[in-house]
Every structure is written in structure tokens, then in C-alpha cells.
N, CA, C and O atoms as a GROMACS GRO file, in nm:
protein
  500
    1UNK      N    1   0.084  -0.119   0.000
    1UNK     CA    2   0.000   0.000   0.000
    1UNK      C    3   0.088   0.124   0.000
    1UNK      O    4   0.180   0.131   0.082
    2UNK      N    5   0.070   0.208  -0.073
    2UNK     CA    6   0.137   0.353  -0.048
    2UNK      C    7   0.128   0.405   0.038
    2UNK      O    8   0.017   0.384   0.086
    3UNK      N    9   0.203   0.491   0.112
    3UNK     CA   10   0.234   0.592   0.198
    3UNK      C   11   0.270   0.746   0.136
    3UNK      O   12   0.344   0.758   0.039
    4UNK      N   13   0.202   0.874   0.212
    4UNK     CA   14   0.256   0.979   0.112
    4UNK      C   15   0.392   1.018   0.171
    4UNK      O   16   0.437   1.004   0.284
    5UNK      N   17   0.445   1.075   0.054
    5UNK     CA   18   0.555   1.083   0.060
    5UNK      C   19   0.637   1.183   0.140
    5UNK      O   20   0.604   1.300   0.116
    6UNK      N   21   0.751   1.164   0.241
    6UNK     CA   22   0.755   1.211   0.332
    6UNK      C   23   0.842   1.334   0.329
    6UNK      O   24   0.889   1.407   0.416
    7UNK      N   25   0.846   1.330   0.178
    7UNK     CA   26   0.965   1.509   0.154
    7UNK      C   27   0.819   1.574   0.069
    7UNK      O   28   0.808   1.694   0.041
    8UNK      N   29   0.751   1.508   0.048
    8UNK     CA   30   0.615   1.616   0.028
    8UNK      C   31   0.568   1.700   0.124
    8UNK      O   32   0.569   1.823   0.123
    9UNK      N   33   0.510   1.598   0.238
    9UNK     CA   34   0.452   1.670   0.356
    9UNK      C   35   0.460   1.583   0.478
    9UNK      O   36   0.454   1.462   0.501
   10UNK      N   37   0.478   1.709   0.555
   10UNK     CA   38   0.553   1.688   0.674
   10UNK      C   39   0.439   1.607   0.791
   10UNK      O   40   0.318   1.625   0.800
   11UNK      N   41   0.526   1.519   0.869
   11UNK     CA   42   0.419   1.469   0.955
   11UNK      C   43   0.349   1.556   1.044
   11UNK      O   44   0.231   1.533   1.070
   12UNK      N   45   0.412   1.658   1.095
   12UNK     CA   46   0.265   1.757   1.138
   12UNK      C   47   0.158   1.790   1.080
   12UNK      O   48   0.046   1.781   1.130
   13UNK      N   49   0.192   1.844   0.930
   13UNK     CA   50   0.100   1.851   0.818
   13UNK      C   51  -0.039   1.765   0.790
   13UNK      O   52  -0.158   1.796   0.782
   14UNK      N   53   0.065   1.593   0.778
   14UNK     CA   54   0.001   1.512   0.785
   14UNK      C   55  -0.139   1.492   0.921
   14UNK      O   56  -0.258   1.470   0.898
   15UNK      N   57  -0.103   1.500   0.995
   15UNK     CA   58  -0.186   1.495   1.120
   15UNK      C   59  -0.315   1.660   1.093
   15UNK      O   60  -0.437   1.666   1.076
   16UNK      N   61  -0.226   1.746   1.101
   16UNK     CA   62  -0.319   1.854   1.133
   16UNK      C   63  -0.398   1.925   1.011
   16UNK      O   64  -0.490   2.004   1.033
   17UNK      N   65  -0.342   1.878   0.839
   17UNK     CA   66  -0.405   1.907   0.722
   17UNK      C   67  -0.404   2.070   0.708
   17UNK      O   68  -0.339   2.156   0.768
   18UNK      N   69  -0.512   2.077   0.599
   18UNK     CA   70  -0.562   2.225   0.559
   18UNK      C   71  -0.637   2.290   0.671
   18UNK      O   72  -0.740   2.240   0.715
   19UNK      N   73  -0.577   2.421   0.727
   19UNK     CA   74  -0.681   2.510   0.828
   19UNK      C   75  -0.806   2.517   0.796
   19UNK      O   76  -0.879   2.489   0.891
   20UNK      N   77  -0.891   2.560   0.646
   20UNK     CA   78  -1.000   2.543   0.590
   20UNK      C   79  -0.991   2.485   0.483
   20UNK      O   80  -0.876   2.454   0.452
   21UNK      N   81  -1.102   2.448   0.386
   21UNK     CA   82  -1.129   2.435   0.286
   21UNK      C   83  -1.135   2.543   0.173
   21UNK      O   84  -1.217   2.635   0.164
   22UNK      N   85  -1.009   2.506   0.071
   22UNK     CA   86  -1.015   2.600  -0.013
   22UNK      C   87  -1.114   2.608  -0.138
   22UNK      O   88  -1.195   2.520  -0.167
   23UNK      N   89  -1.098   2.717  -0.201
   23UNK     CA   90  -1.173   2.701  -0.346
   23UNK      C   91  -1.108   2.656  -0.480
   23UNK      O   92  -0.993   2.619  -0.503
   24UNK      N   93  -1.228   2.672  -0.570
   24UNK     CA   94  -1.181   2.656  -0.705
   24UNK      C   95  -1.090   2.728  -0.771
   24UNK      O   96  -1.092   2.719  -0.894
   25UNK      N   97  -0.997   2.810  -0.710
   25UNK     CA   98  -0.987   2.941  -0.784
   25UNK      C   99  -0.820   2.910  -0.731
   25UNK      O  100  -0.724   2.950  -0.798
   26UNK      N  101  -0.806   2.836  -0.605
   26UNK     CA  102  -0.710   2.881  -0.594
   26UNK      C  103  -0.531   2.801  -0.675
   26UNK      O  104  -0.521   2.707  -0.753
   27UNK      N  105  -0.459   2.856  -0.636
   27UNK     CA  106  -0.322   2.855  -0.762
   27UNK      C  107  -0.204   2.859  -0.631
   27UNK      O  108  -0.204   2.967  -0.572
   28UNK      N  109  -0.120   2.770  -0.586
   28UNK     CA  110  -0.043   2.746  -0.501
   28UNK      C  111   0.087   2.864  -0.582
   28UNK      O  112   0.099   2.875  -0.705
   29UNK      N  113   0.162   2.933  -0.491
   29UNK     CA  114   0.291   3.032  -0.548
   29UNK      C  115   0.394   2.910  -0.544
   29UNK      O  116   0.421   2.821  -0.463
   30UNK      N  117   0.447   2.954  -0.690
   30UNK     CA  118   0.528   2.880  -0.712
   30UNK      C  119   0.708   2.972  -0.735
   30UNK      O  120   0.724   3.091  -0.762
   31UNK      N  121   0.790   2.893  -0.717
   31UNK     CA  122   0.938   2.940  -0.738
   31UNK      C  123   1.000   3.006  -0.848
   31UNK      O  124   0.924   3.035  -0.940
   32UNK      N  125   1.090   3.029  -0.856
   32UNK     CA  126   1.128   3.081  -1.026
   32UNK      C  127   1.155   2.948  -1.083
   32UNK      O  128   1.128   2.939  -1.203
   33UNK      N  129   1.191   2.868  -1.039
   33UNK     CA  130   1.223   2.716  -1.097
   33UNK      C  131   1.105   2.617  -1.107
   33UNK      O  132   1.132   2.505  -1.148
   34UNK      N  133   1.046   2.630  -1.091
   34UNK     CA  134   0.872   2.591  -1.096
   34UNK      C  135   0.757   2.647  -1.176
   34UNK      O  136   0.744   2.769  -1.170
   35UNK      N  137   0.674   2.581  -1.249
   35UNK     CA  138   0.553   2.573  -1.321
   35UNK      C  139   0.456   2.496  -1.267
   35UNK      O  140   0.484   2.400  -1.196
   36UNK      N  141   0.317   2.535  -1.298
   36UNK     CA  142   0.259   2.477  -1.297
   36UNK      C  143   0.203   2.445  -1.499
   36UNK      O  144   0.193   2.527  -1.590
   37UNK      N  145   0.175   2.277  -1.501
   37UNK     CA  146   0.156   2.220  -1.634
   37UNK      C  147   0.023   2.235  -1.644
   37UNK      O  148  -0.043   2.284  -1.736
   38UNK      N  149  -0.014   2.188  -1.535
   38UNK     CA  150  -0.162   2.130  -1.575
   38UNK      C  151  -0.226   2.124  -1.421
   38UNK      O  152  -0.166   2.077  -1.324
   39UNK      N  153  -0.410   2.202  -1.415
   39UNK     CA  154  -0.468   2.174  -1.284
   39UNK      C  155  -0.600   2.121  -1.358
   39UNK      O  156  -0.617   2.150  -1.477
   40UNK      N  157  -0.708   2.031  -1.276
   40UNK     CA  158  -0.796   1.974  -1.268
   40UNK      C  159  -0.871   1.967  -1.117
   40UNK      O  160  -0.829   1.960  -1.001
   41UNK      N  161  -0.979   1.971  -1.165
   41UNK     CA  162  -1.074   1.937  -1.068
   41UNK      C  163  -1.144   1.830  -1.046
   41UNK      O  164  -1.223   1.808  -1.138
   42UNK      N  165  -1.151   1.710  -0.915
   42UNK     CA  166  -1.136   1.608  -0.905
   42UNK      C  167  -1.205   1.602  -0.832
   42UNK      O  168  -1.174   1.678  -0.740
   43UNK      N  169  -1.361   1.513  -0.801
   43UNK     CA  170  -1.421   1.412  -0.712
   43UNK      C  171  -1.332   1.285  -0.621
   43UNK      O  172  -1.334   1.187  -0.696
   44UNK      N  173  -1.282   1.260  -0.536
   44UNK     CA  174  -1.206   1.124  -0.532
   44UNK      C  175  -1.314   1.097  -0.426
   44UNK      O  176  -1.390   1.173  -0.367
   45UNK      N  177  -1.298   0.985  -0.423
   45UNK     CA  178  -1.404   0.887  -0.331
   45UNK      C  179  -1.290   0.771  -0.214
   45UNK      O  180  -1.264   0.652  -0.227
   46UNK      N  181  -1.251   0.857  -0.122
   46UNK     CA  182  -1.113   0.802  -0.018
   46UNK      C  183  -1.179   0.683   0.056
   46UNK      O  184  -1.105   0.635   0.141
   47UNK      N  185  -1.277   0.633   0.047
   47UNK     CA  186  -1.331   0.528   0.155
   47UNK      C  187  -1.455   0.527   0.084
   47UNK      O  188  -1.509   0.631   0.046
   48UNK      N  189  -1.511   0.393   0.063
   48UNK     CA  190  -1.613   0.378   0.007
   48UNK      C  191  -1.759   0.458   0.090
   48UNK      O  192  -1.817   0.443   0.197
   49UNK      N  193  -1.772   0.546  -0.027
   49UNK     CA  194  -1.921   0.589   0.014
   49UNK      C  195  -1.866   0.740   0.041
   49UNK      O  196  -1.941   0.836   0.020
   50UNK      N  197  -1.664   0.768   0.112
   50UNK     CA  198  -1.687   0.888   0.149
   50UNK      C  199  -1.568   1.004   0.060
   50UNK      O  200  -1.445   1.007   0.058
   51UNK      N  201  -1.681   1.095  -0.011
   51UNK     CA  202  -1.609   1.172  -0.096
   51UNK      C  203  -1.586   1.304  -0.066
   51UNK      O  204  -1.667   1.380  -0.013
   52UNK      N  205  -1.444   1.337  -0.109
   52UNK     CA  206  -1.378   1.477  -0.098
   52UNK      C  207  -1.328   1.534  -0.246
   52UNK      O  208  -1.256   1.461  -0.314
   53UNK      N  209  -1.369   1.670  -0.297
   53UNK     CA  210  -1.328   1.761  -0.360
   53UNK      C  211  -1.186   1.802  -0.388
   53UNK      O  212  -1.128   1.848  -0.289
   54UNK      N  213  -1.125   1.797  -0.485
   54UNK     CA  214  -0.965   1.812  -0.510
   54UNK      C  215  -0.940   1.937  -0.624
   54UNK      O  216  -0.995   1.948  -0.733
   55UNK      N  217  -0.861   2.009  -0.576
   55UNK     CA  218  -0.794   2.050  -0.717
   55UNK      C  219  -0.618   2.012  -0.694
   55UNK      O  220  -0.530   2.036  -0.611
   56UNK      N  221  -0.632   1.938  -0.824
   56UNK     CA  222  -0.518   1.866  -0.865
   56UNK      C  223  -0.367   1.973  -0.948
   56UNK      O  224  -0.388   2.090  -0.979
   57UNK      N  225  -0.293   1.938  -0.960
   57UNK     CA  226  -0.166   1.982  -1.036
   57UNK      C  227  -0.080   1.932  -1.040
   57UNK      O  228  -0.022   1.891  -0.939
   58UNK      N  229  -0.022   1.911  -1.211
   58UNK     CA  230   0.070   1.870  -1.252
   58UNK      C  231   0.169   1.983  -1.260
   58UNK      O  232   0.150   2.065  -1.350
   59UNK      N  233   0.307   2.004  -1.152
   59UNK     CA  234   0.389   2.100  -1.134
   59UNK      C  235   0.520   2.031  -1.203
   59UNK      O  236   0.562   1.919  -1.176
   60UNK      N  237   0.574   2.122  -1.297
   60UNK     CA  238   0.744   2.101  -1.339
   60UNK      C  239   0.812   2.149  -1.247
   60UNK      O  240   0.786   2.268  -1.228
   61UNK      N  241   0.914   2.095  -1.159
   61UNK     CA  242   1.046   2.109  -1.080
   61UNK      C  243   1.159   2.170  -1.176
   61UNK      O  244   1.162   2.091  -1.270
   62UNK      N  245   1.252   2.269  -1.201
   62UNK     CA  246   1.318   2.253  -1.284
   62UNK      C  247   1.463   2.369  -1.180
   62UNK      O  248   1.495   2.488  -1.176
   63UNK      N  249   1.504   2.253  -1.121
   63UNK     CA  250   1.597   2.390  -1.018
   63UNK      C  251   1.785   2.369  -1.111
   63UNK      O  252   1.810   2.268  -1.177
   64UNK      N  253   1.856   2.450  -1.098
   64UNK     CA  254   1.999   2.418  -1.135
   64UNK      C  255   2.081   2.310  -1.077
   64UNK      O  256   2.073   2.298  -0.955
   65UNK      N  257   2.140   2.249  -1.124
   65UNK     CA  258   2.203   2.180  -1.054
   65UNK      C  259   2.160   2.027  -1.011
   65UNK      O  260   2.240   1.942  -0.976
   66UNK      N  261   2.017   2.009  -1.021
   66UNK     CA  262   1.960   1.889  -0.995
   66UNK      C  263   1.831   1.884  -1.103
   66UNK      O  264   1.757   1.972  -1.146
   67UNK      N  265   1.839   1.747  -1.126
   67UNK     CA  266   1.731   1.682  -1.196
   67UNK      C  267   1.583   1.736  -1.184
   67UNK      O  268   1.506   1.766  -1.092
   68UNK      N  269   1.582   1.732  -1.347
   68UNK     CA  270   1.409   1.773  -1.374
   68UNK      C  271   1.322   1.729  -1.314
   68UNK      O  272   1.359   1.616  -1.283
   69UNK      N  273   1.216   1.748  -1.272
   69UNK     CA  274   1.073   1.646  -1.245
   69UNK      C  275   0.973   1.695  -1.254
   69UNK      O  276   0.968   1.818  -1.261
   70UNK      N  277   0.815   1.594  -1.260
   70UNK     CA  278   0.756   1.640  -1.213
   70UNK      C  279   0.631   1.591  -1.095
   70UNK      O  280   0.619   1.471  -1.071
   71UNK      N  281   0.574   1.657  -1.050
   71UNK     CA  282   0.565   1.654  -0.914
   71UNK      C  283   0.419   1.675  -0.950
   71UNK      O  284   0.384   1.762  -1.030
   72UNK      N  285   0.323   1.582  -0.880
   72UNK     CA  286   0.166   1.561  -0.906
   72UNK      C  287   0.126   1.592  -0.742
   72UNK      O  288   0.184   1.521  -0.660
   73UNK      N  289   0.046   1.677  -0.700
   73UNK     CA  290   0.014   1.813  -0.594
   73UNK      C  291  -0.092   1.833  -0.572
   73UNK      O  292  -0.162   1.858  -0.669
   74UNK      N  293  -0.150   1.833  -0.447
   74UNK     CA  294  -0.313   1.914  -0.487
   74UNK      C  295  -0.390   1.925  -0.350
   74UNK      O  296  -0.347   1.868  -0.249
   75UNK      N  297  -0.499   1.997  -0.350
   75UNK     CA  298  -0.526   2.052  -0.199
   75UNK      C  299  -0.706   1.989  -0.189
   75UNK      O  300  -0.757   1.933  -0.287
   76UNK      N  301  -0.762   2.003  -0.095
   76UNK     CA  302  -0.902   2.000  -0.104
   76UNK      C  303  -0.981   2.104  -0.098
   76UNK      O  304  -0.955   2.200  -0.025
   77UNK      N  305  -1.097   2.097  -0.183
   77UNK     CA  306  -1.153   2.236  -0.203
   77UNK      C  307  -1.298   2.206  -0.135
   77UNK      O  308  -1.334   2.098  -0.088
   78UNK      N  309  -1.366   2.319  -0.140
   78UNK     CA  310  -1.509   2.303  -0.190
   78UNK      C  311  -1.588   2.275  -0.280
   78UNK      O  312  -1.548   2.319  -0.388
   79UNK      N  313  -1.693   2.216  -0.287
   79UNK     CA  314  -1.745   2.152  -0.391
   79UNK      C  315  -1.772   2.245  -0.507
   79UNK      O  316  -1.841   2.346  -0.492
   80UNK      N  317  -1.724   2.215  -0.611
   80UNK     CA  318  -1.695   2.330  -0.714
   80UNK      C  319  -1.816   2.302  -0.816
   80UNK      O  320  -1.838   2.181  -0.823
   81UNK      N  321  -1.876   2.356  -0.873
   81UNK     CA  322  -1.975   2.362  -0.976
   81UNK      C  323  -1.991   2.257  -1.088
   81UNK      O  324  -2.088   2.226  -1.158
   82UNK      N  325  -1.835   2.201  -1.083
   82UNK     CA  326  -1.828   2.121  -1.210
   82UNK      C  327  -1.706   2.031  -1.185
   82UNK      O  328  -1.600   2.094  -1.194
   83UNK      N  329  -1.696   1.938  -1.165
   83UNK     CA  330  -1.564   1.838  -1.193
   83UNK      C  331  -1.523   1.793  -1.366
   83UNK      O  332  -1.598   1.790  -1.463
   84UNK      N  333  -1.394   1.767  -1.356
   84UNK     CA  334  -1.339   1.706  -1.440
   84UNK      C  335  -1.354   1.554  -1.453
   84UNK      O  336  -1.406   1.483  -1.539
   85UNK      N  337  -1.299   1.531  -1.349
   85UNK     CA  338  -1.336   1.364  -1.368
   85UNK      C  339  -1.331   1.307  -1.197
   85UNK      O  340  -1.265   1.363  -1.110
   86UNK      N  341  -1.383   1.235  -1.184
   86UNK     CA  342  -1.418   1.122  -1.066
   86UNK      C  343  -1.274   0.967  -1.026
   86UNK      O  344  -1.227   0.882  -1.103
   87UNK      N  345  -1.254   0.988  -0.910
   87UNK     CA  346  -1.164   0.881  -0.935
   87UNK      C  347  -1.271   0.758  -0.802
   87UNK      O  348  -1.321   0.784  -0.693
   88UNK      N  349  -1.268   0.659  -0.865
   88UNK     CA  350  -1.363   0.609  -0.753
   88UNK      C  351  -1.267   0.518  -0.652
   88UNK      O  352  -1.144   0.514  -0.648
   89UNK      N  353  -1.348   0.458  -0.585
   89UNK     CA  354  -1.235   0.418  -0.447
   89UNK      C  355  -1.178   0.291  -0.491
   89UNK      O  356  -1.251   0.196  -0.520
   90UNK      N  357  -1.047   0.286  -0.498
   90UNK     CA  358  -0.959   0.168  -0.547
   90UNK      C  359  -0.833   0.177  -0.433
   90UNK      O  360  -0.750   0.268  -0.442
   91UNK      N  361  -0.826   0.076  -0.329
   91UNK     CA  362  -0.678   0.071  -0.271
   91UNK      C  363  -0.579   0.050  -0.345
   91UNK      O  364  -0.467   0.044  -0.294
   92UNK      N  365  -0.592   0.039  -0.444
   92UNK     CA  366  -0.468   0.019  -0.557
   92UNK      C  367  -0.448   0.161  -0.598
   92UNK      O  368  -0.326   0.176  -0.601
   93UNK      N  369  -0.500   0.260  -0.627
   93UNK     CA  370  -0.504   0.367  -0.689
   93UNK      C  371  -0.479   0.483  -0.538
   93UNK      O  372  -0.377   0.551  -0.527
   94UNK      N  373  -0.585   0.485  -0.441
   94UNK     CA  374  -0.553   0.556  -0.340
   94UNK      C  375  -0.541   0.488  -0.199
   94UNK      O  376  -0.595   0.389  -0.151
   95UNK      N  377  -0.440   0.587  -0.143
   95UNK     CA  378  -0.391   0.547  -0.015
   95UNK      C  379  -0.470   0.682   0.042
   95UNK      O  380  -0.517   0.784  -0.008
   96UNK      N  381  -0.451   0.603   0.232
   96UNK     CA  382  -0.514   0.786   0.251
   96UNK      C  383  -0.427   0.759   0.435
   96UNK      O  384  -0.444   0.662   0.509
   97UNK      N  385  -0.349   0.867   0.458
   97UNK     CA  386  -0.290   0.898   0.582
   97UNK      C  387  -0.308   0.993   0.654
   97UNK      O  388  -0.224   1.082   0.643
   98UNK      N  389  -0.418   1.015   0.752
   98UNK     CA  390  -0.404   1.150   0.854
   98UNK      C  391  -0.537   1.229   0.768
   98UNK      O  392  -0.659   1.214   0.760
   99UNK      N  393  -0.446   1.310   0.717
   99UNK     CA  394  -0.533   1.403   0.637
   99UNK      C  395  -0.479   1.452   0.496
   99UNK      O  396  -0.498   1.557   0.435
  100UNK      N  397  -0.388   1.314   0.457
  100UNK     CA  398  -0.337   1.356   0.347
  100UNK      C  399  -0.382   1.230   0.244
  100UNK      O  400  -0.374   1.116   0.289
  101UNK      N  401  -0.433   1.251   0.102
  101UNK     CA  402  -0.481   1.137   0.042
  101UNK      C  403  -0.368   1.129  -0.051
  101UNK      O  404  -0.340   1.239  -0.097
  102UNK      N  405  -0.271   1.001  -0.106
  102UNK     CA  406  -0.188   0.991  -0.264
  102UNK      C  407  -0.298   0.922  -0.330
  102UNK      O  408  -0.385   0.849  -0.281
  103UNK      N  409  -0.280   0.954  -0.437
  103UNK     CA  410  -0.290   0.864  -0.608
  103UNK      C  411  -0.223   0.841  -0.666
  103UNK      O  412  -0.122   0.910  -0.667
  104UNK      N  413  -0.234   0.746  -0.740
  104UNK     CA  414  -0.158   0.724  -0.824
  104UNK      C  415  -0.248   0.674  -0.958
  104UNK      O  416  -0.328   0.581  -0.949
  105UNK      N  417  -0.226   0.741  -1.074
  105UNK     CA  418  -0.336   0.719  -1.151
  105UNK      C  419  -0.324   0.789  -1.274
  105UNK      O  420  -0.351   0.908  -1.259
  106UNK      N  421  -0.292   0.756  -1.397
  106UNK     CA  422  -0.250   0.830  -1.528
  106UNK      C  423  -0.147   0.841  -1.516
  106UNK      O  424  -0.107   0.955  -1.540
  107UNK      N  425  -0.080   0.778  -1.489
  107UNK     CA  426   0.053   0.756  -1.506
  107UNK      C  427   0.186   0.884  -1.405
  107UNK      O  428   0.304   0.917  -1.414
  108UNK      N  429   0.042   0.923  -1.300
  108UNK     CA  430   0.137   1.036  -1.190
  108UNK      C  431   0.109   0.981  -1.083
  108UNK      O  432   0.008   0.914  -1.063
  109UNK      N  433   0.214   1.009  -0.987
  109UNK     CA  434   0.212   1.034  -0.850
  109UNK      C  435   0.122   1.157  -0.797
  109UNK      O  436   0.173   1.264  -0.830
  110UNK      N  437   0.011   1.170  -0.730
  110UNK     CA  438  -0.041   1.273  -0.616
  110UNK      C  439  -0.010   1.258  -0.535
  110UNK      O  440   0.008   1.144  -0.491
  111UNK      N  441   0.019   1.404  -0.444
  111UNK     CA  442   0.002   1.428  -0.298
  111UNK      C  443  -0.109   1.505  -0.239
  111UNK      O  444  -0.078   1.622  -0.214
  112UNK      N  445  -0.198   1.481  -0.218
  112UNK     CA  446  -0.328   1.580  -0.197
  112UNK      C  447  -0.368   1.626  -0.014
  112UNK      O  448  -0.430   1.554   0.065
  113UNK      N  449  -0.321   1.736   0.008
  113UNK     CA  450  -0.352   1.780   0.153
  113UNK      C  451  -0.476   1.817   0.168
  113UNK      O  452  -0.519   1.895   0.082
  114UNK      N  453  -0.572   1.774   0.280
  114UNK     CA  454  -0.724   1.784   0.329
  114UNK      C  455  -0.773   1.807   0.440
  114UNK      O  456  -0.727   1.753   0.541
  115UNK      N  457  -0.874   1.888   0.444
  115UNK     CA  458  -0.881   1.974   0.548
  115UNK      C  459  -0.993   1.853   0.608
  115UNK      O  460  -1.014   1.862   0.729
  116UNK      N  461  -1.052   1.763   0.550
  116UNK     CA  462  -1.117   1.632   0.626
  116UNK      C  463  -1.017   1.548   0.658
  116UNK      O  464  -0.917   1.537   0.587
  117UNK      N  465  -1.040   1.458   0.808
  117UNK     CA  466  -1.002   1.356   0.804
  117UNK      C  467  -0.996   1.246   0.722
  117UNK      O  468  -1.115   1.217   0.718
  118UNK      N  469  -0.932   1.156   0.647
  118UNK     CA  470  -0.945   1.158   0.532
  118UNK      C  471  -0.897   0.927   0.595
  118UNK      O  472  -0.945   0.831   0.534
  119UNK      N  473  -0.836   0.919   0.672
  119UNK     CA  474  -0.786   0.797   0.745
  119UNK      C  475  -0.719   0.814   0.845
  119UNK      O  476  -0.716   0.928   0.892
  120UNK      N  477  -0.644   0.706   0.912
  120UNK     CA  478  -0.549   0.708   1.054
  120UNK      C  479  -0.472   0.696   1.011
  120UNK      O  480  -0.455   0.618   0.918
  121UNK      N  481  -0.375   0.782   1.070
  121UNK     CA  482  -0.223   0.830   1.060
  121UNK      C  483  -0.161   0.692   1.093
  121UNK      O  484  -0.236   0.629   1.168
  122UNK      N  485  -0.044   0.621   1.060
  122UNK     CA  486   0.003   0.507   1.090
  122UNK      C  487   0.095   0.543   1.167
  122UNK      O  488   0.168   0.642   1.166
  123UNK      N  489   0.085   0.425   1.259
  123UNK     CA  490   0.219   0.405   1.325
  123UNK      C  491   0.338   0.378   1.286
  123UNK      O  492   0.372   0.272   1.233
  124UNK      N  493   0.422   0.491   1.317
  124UNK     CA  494   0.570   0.378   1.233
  124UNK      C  495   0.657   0.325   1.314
  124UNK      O  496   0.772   0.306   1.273
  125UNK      N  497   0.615   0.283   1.470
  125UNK     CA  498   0.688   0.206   1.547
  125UNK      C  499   0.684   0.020   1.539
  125UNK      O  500   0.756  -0.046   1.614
   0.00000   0.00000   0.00000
């Protein structure tokens, strides 16, 4: 099973999530070495029956000195007027820790931070 990844977000993060729920609108600041490619708006369904609101992004990494990437990102919103697409509940596809949900799905890695409890934080003792 996946775990999110731990140079994404931090285990406080993990535990304590988004202060509120953001909107559709919003656009994370990015670096001079950073883009954003591509955002979407996403239904995911983290536990059967229980669904949370996403806006997604596909971000380019591009710093000197170290390797390209890119980096699949995204926060929880409010229920926005219109989705893109639906990901339905697959433990193969999503993991969910604390208050942070991954995917994996089209061929990216997500890290998605949520202002719902979203599962239990694991133990790593």
C-alpha cells in the first residue's frame, strides 16, 4: 500500500491538514524554478461511500544543478460547480494517511492535503 511521501509533507501537516477548505480558484505560489503544467478538478471517493473535492496539479520542478521532475500536488476544495473527472475508491489507486490522500493514476504520483479527516495516521513504530 502507499504511503505519502515524506519530503512532500511533513508529519505535522500530515496529522493537522488544511486550516480550511479551499476554493476553485485557488493557484499554489510557485518558485522561479517551478511551473505549474496542468490543474484539474477532481471528485475522489477516499473510503467507500466517502467523498472529498480536489484540485489537482501537474507541477514542473526545474531547479539548477539537480534533476528535472515532475511533481503531481493538490489541496481539497469546496465543492466546485463542475468536476473534471471522478476517481472512484480503489486501494490500488488511493492510499489515505491522517489528512493527506496519494494517487496514483494516469501515469502520476499525487500528494493531496485535506482539510477532512481523510484515514489514521500510521504508526511507524
Amino acid at each position: 500500500m502507499m504511503t505519502p511521501r515524506a519530503d512532500f509533507v511533513s508529519p505535522d501537516l500530515a496529522k493537522a491538514g488544511l486550516k480550511d477548505l479551499l476554493t476553485d480558484k485557488f493557484s499554489p505560489k510557485m518558485g522561479d524554478n517551478s511551473k505549474i503544467l496542468a490543474s484539474n478538478l477532481a471528485e475522489i471517493e477516499v473510503a467507500e461511500g466517502k467523498i472529498i473535492y480536489t484540485k489537482l496539479f501537474l507541477i514542473l520542478d526545474q531547479f539548477p544543478k539537480r534533476p528535472t521532475y515532475i511533481a503531481g500536488a493538490g489541496v481539497e476544495i469546496e465543492k466546485p460547480a463542475k468536476v473534471e473527472f471522478k476517481v472512484p475508491y480503489d486501494p490500488k489507486v488511493i492510499s489515505v494517511n491522517g489528512k493527506v490522500v496519494s494517487l496514483n493514476f494516469g501515469g502520476a504520483d499525487y500528494t493531496v492535503v485535506c482539510n477532512t479527516a481523510v484515514g489514521k495516521l500510521k504508526n511507524k513504530n
